[in-house]
N, C-alpha and C positions, 0 to 999 in steps of 0.2 A: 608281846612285850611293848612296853612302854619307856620312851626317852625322859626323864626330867631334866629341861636343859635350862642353865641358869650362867647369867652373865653376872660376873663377880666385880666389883672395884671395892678394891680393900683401904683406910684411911691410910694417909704417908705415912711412911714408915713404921709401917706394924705388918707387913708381907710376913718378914721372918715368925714375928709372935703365929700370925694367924695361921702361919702351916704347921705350927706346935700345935695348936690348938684343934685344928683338924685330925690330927693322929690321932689327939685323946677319942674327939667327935665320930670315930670309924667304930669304936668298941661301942658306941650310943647306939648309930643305924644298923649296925651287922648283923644284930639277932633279929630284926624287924623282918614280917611275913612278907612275904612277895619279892624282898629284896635279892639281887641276882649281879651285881657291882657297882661299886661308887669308882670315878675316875675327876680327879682333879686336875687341870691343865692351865701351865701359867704362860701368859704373855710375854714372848721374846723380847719383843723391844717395850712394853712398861710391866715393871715388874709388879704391879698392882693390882694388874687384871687376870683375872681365873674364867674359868668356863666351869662348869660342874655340872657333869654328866652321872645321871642316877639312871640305871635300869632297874626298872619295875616290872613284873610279871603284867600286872595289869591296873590302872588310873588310881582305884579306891585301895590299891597298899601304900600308895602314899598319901591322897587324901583324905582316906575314910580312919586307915589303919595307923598311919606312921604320924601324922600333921593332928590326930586325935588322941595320941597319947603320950605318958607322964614323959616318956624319952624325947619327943619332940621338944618338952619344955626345959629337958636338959638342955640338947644339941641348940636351942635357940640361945639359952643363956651361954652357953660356950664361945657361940659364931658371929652372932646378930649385932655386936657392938662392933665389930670391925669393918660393918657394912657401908658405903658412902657412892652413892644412895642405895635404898635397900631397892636389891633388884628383883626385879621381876621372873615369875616360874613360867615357862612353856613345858608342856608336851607333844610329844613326836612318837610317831610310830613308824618303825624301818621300814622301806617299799623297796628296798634296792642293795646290795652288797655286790660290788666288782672286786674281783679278788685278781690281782696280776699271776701270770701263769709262769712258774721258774721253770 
């Protein structure tokens, strides 16, 4: 499995537009091959900042597969204007999971 992990800063005040717009953006990536969850997470103290976590089966369902087709060019027209500055993609592959014992 594969992390896409993405640091968010959304323009002032369009946070609320742009979690609209994500909902719509989930029916874009959900059918795409490889995909296995999208998880969106907002910053407590500024409400402008997201992290966006994509698990991928493996690298080329998002770059070969998903960032190659007509649905990418949805999800970009959707997303990409609320970007400031447009952030940068990492990949991560999990090495470790501690799970607390109840």
């Amino acid at each position: 499995m594969i992390i896409e992990h993405v640091h968010l800063t959304i323009k002032p005040e369009q946070s609320q537009a742009f979690e609209l717009a994500f909902k719509q953006a989930q029916q874009i990536i959900y059918p795409m091959q490889g995909l296995n969850a999208v998880q969106l997470i907002k910053n407590i103290d500024n409400p402008h900042r997201y992290i966006l976590l994509v698990f991928w089966d493996k690298l080329e369902d998002h770059t070969e597969g998903f960032r190659k087709s007509e649905a990418y060019l949805d999800w970009k027209a959707l997303l990409h204007h609320f970007y400031d500055p447009m952030p940068t993609v990492e990949y991560y592959e999990p090495c470790m999971l501690l799970k607390k014992k109840e």
